[in-house]
Backbone as a ProteinNet text record, in pm:
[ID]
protein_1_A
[PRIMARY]
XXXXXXXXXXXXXXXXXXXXXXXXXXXXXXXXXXXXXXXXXXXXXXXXXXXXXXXXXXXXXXXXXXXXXXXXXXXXX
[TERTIARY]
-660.9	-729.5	-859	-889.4	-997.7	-1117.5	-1238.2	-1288.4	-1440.5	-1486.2	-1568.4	-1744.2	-1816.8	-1931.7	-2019.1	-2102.6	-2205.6	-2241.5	-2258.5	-2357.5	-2230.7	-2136	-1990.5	-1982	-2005.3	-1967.1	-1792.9	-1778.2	-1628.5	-1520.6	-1446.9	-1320.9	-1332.3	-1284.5	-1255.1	-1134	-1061.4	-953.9	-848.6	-854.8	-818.5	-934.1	-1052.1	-1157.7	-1155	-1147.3	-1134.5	-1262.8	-1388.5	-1513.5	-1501.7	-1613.7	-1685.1	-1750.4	-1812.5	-1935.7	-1961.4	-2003.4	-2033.8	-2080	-2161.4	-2276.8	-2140.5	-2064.2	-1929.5	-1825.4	-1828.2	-1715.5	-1755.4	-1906.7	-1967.7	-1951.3	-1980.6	-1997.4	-1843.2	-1707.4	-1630.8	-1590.9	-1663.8	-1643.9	-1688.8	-1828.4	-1905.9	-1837.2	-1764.9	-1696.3	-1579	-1545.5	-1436.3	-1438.5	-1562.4	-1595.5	-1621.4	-1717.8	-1710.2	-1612.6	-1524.9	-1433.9	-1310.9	-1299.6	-1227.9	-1337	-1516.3	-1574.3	-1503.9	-1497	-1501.4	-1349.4	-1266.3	-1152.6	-1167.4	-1210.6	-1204	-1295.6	-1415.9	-1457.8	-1355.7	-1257	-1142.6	-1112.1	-1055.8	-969	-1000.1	-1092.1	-1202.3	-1219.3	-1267.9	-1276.7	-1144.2	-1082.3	-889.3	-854.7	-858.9	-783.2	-871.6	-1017.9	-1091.2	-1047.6	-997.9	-980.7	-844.9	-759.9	-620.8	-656.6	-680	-728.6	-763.2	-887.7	-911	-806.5	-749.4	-642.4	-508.1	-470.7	-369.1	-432.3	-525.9	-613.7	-611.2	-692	-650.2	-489.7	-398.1	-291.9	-235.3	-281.4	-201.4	-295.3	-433.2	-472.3	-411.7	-371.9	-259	-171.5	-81.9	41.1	30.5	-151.6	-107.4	-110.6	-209	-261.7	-137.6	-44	73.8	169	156	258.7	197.6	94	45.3	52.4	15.3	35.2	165.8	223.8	424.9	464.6	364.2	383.6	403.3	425.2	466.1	323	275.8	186.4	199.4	320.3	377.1	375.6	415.3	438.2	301.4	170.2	39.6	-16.3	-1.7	-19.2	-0.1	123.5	186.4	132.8	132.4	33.4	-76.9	-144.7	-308.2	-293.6	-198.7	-153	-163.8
-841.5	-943.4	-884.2	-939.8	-856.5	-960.4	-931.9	-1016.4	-976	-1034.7	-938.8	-995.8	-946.6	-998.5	-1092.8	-1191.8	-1290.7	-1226.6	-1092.4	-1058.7	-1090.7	-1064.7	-1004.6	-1115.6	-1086.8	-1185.4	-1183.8	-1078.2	-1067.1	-1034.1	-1079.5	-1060.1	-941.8	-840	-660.7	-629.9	-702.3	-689.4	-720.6	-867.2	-909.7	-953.4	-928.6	-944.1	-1073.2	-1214.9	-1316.8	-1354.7	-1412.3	-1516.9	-1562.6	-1504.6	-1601.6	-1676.3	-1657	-1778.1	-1780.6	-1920	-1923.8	-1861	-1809.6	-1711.5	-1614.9	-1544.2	-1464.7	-1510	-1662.5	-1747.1	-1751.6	-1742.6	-1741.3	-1639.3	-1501.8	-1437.3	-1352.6	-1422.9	-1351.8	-1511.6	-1569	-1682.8	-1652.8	-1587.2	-1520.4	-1423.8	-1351.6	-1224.9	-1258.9	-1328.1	-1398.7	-1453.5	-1536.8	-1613.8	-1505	-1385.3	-1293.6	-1217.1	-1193.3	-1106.7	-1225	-1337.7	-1430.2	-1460.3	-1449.6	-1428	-1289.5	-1169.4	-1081.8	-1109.4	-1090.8	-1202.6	-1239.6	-1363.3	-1414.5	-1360.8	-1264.7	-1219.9	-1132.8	-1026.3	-957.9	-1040	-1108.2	-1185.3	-1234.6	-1297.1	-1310.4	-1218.9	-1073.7	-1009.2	-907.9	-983.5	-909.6	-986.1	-1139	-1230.8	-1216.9	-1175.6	-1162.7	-1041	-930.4	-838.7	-851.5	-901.7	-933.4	-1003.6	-1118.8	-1203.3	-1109	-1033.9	-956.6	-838.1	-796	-680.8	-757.4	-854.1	-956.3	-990.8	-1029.7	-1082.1	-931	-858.8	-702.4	-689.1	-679.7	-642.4	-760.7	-863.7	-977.2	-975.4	-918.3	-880	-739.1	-658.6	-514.3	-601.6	-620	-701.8	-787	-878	-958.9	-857.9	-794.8	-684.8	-600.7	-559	-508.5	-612.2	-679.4	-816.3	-860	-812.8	-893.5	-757.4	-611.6	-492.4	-479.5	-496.6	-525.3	-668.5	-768.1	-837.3	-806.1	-869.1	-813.7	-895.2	-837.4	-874.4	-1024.2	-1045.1	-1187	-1253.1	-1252.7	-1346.5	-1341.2	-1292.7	-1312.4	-1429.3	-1400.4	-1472.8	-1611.6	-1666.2	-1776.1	-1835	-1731	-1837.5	-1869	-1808.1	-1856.2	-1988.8	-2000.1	-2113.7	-2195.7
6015.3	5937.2	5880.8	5775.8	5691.3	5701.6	5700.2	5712.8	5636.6	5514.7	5419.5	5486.7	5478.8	5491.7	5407.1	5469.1	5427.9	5284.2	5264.6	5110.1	5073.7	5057.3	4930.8	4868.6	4721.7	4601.2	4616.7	4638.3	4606.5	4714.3	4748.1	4875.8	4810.6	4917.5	4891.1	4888.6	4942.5	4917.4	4810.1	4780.7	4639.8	4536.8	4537.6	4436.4	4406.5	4485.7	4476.5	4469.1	4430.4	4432	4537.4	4596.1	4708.4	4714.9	4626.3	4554.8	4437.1	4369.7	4264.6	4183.4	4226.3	4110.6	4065.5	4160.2	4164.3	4030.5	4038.4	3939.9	3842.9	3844.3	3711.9	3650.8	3710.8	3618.3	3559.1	3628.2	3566.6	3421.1	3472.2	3350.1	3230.5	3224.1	3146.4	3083.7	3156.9	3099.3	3006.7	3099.8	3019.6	2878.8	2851	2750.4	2663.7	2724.6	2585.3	2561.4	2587.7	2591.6	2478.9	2452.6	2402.2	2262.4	2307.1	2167.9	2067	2137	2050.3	2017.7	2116.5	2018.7	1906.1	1888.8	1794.9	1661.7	1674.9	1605.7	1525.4	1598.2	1575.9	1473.4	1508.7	1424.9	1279.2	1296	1169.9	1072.7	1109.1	1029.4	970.4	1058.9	1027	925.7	951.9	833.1	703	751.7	594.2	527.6	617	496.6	480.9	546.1	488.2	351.6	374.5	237	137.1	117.5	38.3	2.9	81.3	60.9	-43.7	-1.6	-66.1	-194.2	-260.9	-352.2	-447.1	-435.2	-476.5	-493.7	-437.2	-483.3	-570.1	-586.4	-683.1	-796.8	-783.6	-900.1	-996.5	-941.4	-966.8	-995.1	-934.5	-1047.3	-1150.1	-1111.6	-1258.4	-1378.4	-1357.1	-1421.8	-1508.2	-1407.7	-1462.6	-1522.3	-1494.8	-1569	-1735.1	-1726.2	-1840	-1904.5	-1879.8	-1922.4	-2026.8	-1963.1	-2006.2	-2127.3	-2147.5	-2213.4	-2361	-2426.9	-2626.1	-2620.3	-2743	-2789.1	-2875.7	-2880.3	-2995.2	-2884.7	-2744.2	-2648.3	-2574.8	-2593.5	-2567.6	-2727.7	-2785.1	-2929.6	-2898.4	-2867.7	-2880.3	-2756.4	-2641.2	-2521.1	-2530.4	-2616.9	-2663.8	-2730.6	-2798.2	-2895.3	-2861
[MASK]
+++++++++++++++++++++++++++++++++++++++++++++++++++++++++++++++++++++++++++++

């Protein structure tokens, strides 16, 4: 039987909280570790967005490149 001492925040054996201050601070860790998460993420979907936006500007670009000049005429019309 294991039996950890009065100081130990943490069982030694399975790293379980012994005390609060202990619960706290893997709560803490936790919370930032799910901030930078989500920071990840954020700045992933922004440059997706921008990367997607850029390439549909290249195709319009090429789409309208390829047009007749009579079928630019008549859409101004």
């Amino acid at each position: 039987m294991l039996v950890n001492s009065i100081e130990t925040k943490y069982c030694s054996k399975c790293s379980y909280p012994l005390v609060p201050a202990a619960f706290e601070e893997i709560k803490e860790e936790e919370n930032r570790k799910i901030k930078g998460i989500e920071e990840k993420y954020q700045q992933d979907m922004k440059a997706m967005r921008e990367e997607i936006r850029e390439e549909m500007k290249e195709q319009l670009a090429q789409m309208v490149a390829q047009l007749k000049p009579e079928v630019i005429r008549e859409g101004l019309s």
